[in-house]
C-alpha positions in Angstrom: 0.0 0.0 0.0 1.4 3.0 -0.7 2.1 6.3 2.0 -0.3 8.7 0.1 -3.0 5.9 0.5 -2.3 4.8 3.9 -2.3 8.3 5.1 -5.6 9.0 2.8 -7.5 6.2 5.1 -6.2 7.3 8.3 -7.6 10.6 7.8 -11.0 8.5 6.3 -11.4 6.8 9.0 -9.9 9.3 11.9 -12.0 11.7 10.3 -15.3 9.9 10.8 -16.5 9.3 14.0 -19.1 6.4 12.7 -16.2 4.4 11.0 -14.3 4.2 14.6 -17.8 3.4 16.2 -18.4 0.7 13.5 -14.4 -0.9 14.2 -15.2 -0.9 17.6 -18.6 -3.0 17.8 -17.2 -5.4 15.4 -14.4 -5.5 17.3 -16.4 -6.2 20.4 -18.5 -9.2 18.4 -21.2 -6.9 17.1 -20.9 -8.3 13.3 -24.7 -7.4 11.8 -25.8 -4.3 10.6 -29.0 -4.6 11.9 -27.3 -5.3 15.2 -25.0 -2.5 14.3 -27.9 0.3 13.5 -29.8 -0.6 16.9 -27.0 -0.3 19.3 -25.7 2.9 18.1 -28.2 6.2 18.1 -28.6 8.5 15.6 -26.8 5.5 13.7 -28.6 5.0 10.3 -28.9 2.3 7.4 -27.7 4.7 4.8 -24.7 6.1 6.7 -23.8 2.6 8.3 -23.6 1.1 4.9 -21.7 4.0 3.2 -19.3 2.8 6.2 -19.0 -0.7 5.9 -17.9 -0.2 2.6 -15.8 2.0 2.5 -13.9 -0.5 5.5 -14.0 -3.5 3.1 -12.5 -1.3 0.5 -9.7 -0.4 3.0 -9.6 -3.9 3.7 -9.9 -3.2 7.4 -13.7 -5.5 7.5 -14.1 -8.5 5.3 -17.9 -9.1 4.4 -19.3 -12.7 4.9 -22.5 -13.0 2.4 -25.2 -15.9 3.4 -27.7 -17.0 0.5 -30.6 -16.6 2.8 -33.9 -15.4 3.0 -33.6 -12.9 3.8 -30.1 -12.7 2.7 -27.9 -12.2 5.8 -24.4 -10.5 5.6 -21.6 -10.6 8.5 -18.3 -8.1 9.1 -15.2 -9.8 10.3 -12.1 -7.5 11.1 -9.6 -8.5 9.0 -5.8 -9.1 10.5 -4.5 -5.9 8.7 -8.0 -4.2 10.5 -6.4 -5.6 13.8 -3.2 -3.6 13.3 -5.0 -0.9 11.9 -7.3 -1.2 15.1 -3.8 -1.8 17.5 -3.4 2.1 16.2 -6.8 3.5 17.0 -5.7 2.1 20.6 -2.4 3.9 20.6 -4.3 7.3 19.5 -6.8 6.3 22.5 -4.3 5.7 25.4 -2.4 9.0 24.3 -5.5 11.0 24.8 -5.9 9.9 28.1 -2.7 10.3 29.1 -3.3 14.0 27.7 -6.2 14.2 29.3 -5.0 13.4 33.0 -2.4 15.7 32.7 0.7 12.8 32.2 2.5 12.7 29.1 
């Protein structure tokens, strides 16, 4: 991958406080969108999905398609989403570490 486009998803996702919402429930076994929409308000369909796709594209998700009726789709993180996700962390502990006043 090159810089330009690493830094251009960084800023993507950084930038978007649905996409680090959306890493975090899958991260915490939440891997539905229905499940997704209903346990995040002011969460919806259109934005969610706009979301999930661009994370597959980044390859930080993976999409799981079921042929169901209804169909049924799943989001897995991916092991490059896990490092990605390792940095989210790092960018989390900093800020509290800001926040209390320790650097």
């Amino acid at each position: 991958m090159e810089t330009s486009s690493v830094h251009q998803m960084v800023e993507s996702v950084i930038g978007c406080k649905w996409s680090l919402t959306v890493i975090d429930l899958v991260r915490h076994g939440v891997h539905r969108p229905g499940a997704m929409e209903h346990a995040i308000d002011g969460l919806s369909a259109k934005v969610l999905n706009e979301r999930l796709v661009k994370l597959v594209r980044f390859g930080i998700l993976e999409k799981t398609s079921y042929p169901e009726v209804p169909p049924r789709a799943e989001y897995h993180i991916t092991a490059f989403g896990h490092e990605f996700a390792e940095l989210l962390d790092q960018v989390d502990q900093l800020e509290q570490r800001l926040g209390s006043g320790s650097p």
